[in-house]
C-alpha positions as CSV (number, residue, x, y, z in Angstrom):
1,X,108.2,93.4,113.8
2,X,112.1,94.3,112.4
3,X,112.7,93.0,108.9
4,X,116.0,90.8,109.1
5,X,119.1,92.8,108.8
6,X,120.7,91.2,105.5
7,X,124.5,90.9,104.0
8,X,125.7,93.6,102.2
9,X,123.5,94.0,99.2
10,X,125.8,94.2,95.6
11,X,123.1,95.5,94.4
12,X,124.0,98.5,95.6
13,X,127.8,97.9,94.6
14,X,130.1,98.3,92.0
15,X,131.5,94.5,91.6
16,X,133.7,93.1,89.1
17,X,133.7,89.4,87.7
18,X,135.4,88.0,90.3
19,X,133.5,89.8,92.9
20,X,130.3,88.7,91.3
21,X,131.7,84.9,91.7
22,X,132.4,85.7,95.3
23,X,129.0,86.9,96.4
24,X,127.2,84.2,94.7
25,X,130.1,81.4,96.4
26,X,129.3,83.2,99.6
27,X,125.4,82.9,98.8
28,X,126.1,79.4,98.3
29,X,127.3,79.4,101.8
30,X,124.2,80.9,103.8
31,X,121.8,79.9,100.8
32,X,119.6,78.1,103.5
33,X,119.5,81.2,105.9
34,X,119.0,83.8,103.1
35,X,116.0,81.9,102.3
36,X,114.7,82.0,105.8
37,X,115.3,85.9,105.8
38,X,114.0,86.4,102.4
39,X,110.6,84.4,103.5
40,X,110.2,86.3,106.7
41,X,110.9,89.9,104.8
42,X,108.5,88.7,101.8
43,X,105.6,88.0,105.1
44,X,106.5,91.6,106.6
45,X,106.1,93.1,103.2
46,X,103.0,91.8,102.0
47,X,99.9,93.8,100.8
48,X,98.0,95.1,103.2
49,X,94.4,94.7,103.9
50,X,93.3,98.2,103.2
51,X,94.3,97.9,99.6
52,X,95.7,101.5,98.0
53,X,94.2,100.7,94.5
54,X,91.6,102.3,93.4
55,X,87.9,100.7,93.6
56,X,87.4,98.1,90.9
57,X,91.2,98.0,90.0
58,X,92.4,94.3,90.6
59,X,96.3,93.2,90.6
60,X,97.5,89.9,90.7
61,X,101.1,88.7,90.4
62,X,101.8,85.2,88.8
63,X,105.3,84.9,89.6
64,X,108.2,86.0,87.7
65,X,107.3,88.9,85.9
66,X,104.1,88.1,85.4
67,X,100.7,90.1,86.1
68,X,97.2,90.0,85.1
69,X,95.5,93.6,85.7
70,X,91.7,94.0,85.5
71,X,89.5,97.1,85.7
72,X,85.8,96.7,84.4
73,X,86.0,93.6,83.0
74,X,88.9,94.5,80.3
75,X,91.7,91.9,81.6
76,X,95.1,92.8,80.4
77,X,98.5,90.6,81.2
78,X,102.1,91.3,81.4
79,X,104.9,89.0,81.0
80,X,102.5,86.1,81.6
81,X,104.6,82.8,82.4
82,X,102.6,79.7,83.7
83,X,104.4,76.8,81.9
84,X,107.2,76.6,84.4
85,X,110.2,74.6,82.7
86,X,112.3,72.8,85.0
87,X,116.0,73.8,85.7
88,X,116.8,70.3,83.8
89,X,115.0,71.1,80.8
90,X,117.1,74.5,80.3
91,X,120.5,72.5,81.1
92,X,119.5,69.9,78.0
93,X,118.3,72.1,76.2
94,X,114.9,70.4,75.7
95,X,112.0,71.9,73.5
96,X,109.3,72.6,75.8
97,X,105.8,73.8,74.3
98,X,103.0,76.3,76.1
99,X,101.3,74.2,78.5
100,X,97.7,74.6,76.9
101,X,96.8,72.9,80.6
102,X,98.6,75.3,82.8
103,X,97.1,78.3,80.7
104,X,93.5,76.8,81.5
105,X,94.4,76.8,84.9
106,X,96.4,80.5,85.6
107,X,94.6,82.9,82.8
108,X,90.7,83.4,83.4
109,X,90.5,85.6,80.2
110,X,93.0,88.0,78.2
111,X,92.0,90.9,76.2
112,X,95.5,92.0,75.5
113,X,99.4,90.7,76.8
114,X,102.1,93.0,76.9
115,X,105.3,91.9,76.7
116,X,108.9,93.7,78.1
117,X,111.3,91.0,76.1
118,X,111.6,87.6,75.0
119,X,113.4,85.1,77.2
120,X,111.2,81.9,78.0
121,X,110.4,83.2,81.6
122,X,108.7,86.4,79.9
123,X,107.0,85.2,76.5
124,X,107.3,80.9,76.3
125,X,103.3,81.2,76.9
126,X,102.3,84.1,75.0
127,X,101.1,82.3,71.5
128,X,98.9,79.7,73.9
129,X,97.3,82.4,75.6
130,X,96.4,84.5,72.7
131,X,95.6,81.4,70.8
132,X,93.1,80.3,73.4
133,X,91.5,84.1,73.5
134,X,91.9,85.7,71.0
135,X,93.6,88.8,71.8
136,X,96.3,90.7,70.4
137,X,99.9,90.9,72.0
138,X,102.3,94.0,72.3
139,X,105.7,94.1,72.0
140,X,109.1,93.6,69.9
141,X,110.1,92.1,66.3
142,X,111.3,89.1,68.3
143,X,107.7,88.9,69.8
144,X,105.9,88.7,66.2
145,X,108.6,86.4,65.2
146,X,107.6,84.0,68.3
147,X,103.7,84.6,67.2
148,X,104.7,83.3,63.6
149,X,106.4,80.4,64.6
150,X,103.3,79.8,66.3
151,X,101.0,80.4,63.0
152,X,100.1,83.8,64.5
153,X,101.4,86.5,63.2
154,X,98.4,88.3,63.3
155,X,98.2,88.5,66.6
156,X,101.4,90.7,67.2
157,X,101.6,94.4,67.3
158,X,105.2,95.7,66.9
159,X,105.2,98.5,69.1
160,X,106.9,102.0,69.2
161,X,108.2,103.7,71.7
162,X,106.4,105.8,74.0
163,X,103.2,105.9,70.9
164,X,100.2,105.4,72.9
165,X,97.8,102.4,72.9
166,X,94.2,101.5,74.2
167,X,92.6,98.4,75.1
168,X,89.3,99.2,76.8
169,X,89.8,100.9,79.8
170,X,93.2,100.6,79.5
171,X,96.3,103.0,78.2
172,X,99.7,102.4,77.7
173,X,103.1,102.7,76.1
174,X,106.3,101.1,75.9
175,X,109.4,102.7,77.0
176,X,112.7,101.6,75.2
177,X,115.1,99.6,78.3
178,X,117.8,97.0,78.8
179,X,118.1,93.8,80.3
180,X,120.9,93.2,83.2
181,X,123.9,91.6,82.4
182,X,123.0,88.3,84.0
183,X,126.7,87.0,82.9
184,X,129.0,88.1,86.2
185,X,128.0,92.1,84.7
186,X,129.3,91.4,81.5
187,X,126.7,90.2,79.6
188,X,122.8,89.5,78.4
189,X,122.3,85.8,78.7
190,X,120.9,84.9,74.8
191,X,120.7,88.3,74.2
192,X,120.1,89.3,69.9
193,X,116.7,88.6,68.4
194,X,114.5,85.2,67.9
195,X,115.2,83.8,64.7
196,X,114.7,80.6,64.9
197,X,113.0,79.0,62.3
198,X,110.5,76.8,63.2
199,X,108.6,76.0,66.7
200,X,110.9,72.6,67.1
201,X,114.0,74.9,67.3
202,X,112.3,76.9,70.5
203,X,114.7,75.1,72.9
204,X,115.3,77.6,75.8
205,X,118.3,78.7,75.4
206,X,116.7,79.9,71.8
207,X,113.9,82.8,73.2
208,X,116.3,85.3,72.7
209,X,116.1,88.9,74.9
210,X,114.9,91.0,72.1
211,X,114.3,94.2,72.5
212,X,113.6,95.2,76.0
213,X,110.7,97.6,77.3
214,X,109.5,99.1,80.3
215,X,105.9,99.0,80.1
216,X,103.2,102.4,81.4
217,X,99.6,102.0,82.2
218,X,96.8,104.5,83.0
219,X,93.9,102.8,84.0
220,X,91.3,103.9,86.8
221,X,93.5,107.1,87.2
222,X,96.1,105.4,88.3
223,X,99.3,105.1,86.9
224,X,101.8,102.0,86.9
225,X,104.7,101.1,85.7
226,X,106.6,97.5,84.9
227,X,109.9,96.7,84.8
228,X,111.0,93.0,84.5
229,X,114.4,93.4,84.2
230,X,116.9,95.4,86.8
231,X,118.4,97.6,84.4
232,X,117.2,100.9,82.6
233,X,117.7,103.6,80.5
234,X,117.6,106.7,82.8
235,X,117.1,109.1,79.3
236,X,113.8,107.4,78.4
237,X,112.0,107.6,81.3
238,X,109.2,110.1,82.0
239,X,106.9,108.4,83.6
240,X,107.8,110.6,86.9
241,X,105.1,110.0,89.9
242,X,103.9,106.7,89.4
243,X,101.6,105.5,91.6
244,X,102.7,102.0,91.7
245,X,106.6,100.3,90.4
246,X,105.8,97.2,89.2
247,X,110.1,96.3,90.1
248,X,111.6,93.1,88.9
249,X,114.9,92.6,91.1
250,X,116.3,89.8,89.9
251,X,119.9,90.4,88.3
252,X,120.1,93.7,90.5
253,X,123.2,93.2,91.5
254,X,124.7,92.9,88.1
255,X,123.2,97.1,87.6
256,X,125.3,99.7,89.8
257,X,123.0,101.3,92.5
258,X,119.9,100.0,89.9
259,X,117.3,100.7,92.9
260,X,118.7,104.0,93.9
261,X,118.8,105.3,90.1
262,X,115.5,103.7,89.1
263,X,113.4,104.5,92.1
264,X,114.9,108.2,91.3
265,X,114.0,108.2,88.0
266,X,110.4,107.2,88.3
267,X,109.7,108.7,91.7
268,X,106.7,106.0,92.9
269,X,104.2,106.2,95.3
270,X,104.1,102.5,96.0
271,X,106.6,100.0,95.1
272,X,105.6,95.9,94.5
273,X,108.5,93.9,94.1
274,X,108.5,91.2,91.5
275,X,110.6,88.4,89.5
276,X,112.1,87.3,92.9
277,X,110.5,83.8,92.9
278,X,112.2,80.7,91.7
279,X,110.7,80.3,88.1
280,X,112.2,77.1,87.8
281,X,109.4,75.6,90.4
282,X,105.9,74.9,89.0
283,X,103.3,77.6,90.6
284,X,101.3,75.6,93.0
285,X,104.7,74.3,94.3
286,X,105.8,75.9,97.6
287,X,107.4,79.5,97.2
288,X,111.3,79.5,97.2
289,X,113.3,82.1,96.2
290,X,115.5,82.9,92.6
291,X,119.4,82.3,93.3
292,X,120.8,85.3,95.3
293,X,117.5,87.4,94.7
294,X,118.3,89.2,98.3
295,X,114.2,90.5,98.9
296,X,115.6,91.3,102.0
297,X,118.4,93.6,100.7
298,X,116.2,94.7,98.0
299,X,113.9,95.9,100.8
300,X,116.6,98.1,102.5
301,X,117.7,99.4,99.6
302,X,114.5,100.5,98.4
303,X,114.3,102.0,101.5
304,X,117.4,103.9,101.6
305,X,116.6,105.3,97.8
306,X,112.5,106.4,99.3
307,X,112.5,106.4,102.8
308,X,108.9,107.0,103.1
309,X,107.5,104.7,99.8
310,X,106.1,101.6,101.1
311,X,107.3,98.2,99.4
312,X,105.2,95.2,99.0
313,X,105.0,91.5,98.1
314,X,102.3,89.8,96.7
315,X,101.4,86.2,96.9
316,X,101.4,84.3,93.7
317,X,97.4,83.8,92.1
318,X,95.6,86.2,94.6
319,X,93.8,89.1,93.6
320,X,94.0,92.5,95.0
């Protein structure tokens, strides 16, 4: 079956402000349609049923950014977001804590969380999960500032770049990045560092980016690599031959030619895409797709940058 041709992908542009405006009024106008096409490129592109990890390796995407990675019986998460705040809450600004419920539900177990920067959709349900387990988490100063508030501080390892780390079978490091400019290209939304002073300030609008990371693995001799937002630092990557791109593509569009000069960069053997869902939507709702994600564009352009890497989707909560 033929993907769905999309609309001309900005991604893969160079737009201004006011051509940003335009491409998200002209979303607007076929929002209903690019959802269709984005659904039926997300089926063509799911994982197939001859999985290319390696025995005993398990991946499982939890929306957003969000992944729990397990190789005997050392279970590892990245950008783990389960809460789910609602588009109202982030308009009026409400205070909205870890749900300790929705952890019990989504995370099984957590031996360690790594996190690639601190806005709500990335790190609100950190300090519940390590609470509840135990574990240490990786990442920025704004991180162990977000672990304090929480009466954690212990928990947090600041982390420097590309210095190595182990948790069981596991190996990583954290390779300095930047967040898209989410504001029509000119701009991080709440970019700076968490400073807020006590957990009633954590509206929101007050998870601050932080520090941003692309994050390594070696496990199982296999090597991955996350990115949660679509922008890099093309000096600070040598993680060159990947063997899966963990690829957040939300905010693409905002990063000139971001697939063509990432994919290039990292040179993977598989790609998954990732932070296309609508994170305003609780995770057992129905699948819909962030505002003017383009999967399907994403798709071609990922294909244009590797012809012959494969892309895949996963579905939210299953294991592969």
């Amino acid at each position: 079956m033929r993907r769905p041709r999309s609309p001309a992908s900005a991604g893969s542009l160079h737009l201004g402000p006011l051509g940003h405006l335009a491409a998200g009024a002209a979303y607007l106008a076929t929002a209903r349609r690019q959802q269709r096409s984005d659904q039926t490129t997300a089926t063509q592109l799911a994982w197939p049923t001859v999985s290319p990890l390696p025995p005993g390796l398990e991946l499982t995407w939890i929306g957003t950014a969000g992944f729990r990675i397990a190789y005997q019986g050392t279970v590892i998460w990245i950008d783990p977001y389960v809460t789910r705040l609602s588009f109202g809450s982030l308009v009026r600004r409400r205070i909205v804590p870890p749900s300790a419920d929705a952890v019990a539900r989504w995370i099984d177990r957590a031996d360690a969380v790594l996190v690639g920067h601190t806005h709500f959709d990335h790190a609100l349900d950190v300090p519940e999960i390590a609470r509840r387990f135990g574990c240490p988490v990786y990442g920025s100063t704004s991180l162990a500032h977000l672990m304090q508030l929480h009466g954690l501080a212990e928990r947090a390892v600041v982390v420097e770049p590309r210095r190595s780390y182990e948790v069981g079978p596991f190996r990583f490091h954290f390779v300095p990045s930047v967040h898209s400019k989410l504001q029509l290209g000119l701009g991080i939304p709440y970019s700076g560092e968490l400073t807020c002073d006590h957990v009633d300030e954590l509206i929101p609008q007050a998870y601050k980016c932080g520090q941003v990371w692309g994050i390594a693995i070696e496990v199982a001799g296999w090597r991955l690599y996350h990115q949660g937002s679509a922008d890099l630092l093309e000096d600070e990557i040598v993680d060159r031959g990947v063997d899966a791109f963990l690829c957040g593509i939300s905010g693409r569009r905002f990063t000139p030619r971001y697939v063509e000069r990432v994919v290039r960069a990292l040179d993977p053997k598989l790609i998954v895409a990732t932070h296309f869902d609508d994170f305003f939507r609780p995770l057992d709702a129905p699948s819909q797709f962030s505002f003017n994600v383009n999967l399907t564009g994403f798709a071609d352009e990922a294909h244009r940058a590797a012809r012959d890497v494969p892309v895949h989707t996963l579905e939210v909560g299953k294991r592969v």
